[in-house]
C-alpha positions in Angstrom: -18.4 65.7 36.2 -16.0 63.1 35.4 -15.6 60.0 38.4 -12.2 60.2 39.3 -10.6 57.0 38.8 -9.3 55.2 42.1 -5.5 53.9 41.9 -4.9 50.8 43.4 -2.7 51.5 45.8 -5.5 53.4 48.0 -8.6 51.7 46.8 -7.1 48.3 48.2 -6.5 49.4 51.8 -9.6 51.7 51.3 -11.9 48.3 51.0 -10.2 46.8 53.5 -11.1 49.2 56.0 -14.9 49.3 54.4 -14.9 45.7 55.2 -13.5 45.7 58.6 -16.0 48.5 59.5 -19.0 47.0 57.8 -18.5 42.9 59.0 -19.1 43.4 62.5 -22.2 45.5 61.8 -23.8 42.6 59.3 -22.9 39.9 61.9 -24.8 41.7 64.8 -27.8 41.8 62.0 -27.4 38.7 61.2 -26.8 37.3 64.8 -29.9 39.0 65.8 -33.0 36.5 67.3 -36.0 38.0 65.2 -38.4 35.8 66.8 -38.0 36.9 70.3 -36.8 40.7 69.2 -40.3 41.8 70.1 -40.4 40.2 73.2 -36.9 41.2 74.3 -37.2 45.1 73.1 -40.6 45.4 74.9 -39.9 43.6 78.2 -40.1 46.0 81.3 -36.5 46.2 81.6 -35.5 46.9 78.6 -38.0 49.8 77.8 -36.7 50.8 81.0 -33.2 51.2 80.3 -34.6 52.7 76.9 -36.5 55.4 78.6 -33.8 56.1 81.3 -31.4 56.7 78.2 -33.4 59.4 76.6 -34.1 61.2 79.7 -30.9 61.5 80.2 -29.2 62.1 77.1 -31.4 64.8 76.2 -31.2 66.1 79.5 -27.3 66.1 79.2 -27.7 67.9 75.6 -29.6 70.8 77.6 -27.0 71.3 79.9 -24.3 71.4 76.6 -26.1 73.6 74.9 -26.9 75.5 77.7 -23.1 75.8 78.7 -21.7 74.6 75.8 -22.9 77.1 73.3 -21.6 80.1 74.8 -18.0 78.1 75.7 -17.8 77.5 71.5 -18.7 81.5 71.1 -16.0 82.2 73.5 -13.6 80.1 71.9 -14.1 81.0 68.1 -13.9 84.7 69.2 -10.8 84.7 71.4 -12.3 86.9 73.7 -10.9 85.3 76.4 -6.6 85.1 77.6 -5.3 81.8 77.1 -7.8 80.4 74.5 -5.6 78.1 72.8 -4.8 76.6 76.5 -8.8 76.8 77.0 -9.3 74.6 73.7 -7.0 72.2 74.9 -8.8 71.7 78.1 -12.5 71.5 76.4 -11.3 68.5 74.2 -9.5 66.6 77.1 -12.9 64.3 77.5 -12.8 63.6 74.4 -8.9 61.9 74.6 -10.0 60.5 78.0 -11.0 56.9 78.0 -14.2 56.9 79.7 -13.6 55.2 82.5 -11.1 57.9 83.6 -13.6 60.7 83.1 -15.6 58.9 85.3 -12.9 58.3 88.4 -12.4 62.0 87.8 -16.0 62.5 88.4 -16.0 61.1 91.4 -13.4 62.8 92.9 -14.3 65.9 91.8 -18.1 65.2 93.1 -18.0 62.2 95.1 -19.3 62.2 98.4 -15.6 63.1 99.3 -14.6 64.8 96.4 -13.0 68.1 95.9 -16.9 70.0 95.3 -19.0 66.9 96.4 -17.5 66.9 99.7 -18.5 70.2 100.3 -21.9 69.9 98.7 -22.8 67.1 100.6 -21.5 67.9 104.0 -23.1 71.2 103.7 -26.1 70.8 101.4 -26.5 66.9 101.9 -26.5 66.8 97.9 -25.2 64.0 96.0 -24.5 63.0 92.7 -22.9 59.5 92.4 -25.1 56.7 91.7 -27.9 58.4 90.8 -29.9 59.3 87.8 -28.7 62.9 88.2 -25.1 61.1 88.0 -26.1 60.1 84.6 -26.8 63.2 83.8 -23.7 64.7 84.9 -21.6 62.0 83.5 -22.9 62.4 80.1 -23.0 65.7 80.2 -19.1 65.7 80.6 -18.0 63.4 77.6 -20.8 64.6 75.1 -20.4 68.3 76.0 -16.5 68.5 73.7 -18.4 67.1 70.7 -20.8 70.3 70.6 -18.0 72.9 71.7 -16.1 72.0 68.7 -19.0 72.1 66.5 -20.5 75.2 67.0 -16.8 76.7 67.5 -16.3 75.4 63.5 -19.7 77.3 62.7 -19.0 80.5 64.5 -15.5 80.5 63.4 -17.2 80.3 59.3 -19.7 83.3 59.9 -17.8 86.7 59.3 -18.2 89.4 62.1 -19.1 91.4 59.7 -22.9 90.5 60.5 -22.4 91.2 63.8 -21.0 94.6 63.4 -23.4 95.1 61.2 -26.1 94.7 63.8 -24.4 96.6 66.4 -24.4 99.8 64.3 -27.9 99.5 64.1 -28.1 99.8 68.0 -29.1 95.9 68.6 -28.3 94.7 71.7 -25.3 91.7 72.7 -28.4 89.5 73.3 -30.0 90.7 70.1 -26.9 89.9 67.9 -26.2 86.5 69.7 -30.1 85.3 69.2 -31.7 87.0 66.2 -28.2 87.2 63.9 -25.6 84.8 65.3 -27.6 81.4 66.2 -30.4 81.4 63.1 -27.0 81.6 60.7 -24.7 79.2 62.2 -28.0 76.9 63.3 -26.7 73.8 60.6 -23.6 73.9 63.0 -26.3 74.0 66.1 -28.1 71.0 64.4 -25.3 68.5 63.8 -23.5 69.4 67.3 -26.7 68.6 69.3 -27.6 65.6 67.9 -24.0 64.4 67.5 -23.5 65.5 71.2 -27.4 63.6 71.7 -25.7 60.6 70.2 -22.6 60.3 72.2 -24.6 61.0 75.7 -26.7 58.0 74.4 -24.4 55.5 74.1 -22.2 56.4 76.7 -20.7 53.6 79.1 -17.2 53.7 81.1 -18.0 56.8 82.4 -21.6 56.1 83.5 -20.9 53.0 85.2 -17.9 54.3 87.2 -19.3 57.3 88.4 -23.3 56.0 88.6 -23.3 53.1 88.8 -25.6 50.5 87.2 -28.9 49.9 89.1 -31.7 48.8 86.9 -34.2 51.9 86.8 -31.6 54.4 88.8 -28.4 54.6 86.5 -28.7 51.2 84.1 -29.0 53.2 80.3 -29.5 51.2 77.3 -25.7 50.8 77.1 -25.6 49.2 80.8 -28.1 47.1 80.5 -26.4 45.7 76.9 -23.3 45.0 79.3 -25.7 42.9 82.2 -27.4 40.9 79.2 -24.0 39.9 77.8 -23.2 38.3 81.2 -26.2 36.1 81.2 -28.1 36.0 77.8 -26.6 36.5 75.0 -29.5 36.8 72.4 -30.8 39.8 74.6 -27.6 41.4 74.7 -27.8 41.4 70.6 -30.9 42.8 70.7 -30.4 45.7 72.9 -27.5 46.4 71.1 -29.5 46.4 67.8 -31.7 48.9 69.1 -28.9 51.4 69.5 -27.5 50.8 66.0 -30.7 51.7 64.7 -30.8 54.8 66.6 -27.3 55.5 65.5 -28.0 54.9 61.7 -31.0 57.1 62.4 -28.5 60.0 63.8 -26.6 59.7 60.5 -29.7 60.0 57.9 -31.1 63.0 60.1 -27.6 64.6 59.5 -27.5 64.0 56.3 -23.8 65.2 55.7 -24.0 68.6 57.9 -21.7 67.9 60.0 -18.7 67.5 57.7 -20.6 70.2 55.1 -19.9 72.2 58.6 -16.5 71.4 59.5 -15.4 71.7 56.1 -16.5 75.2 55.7 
């Protein structure tokens, strides 16, 4: 097929943008102290943070998928009153800056919050500045990333299939896990590791609602934030680390996620 020819009026401003998003990247490469990037990535509290950050981001993925799945089934079918009102509310964290989601954290399960009040005067449970606060806080701002996901790919896959199954006397819970998830799993693919990603490199939220004790609550992001404070170099490394892992996200996708939304 025939390369379309780009007219100058959008290739300009297109470049520009290619630039602006590309500079920043090249100067944290080129910024980078190779010599000590061994030393720096390996150090006790940086593998730390590192290891902190994938406990909890894939712990907070469970808990969306777990949740979050059947939220996106509800959604794409309208089974439910109010669903446009619904979708509304699902995407909220995603318009939130993080901070915000994480003062409503806390006073939804603070210590005196609306549900940690009661949790903790009765159950002496809390979740605030702890590692299960990272959880939690992840959890809600990575969660609207795999709702609308899956929603997209449940929305492309005609009921048909379903139906289909149903007349053959399968079972809700059938349908759902032996016709429903293996044909909308690219969408199940690129909304877990996208919603992965985001719990990853997740910050306001985090350090408002838990905090940022070294081998508590201090993720890889957190402890990027304390090394810009007193050494720089370290600071660029860390963050290096999580570009990496975020150019890794990308190859592993490999275009799914907009193959999915597109359909």
């Amino acid at each position: 097929m025939r390369r379309q020819r780009a007219p100058l009026f959008l290739l300009i401003p297109g470049l520009v943008a290619l630039i602006f998003l590309l500079v920043p990247l090249i100067a944290l490469i080129a910024q980078t102290p190779w010599e000590s990037f061994p030393k720096i990535i390996s150090s006790p509290e940086a593998l730390e943070a590192l290891r902190l950050s994938f406990i909890t981001s894939l712990a907070a993925t469970g808990l969306a998928a777990v949740f979050g799945i059947p939220m996106a089934w509800l959604l794409a079918r309208e089974v439910l009153p109010f669903t446009g009102l619904l979708r509304a509310l699902v995407i909220v964290p995603l318009l939130l800056p993080p901070v915000v989601s994480g003062v409503a954290l806390l006073e939804a399960l603070g210590r005196r919050g609306l549900v940690g009040g009661f949790l903790y005067d009765n159950f002496d449970i809390t979740f605030p500045f702890t590692t299960a606060g990272v959880v939690i806080a992840t959890t809600f701002v990575a969660m609207p990333f795999l709702i609308i996901t899956m929603e997209g790919g449940f929305r492309s896959l005609h009921q048909r299939y379903e139906d289909a199954a149903a007349t053959l006397g399968a079972s809700h819970k059938r349908i759902f896990f032996r016709v429903t998830m293996p044909m909308v799993a690219p969408a199940a693919i690129a909304g877990l590791v996208l919603c992965w990603a985001r719990a990853l490199g997740e910050f306001g939220a985090t350090i408002t609602f838990a905090g940022n004790f070294p081998g508590v609550t201090q993720t890889m992001p957190l402890a990027v934030y304390t090394a810009l404070e007193s050494d720089r170099s370290v600071a660029i490394a860390l963050s290096l680390v999580l570009l990496v892992v975020s150019v890794g996200v990308l190859i592993a996708l490999r275009g799914r996620y907009l193959q999915t939304r597109a359909s």
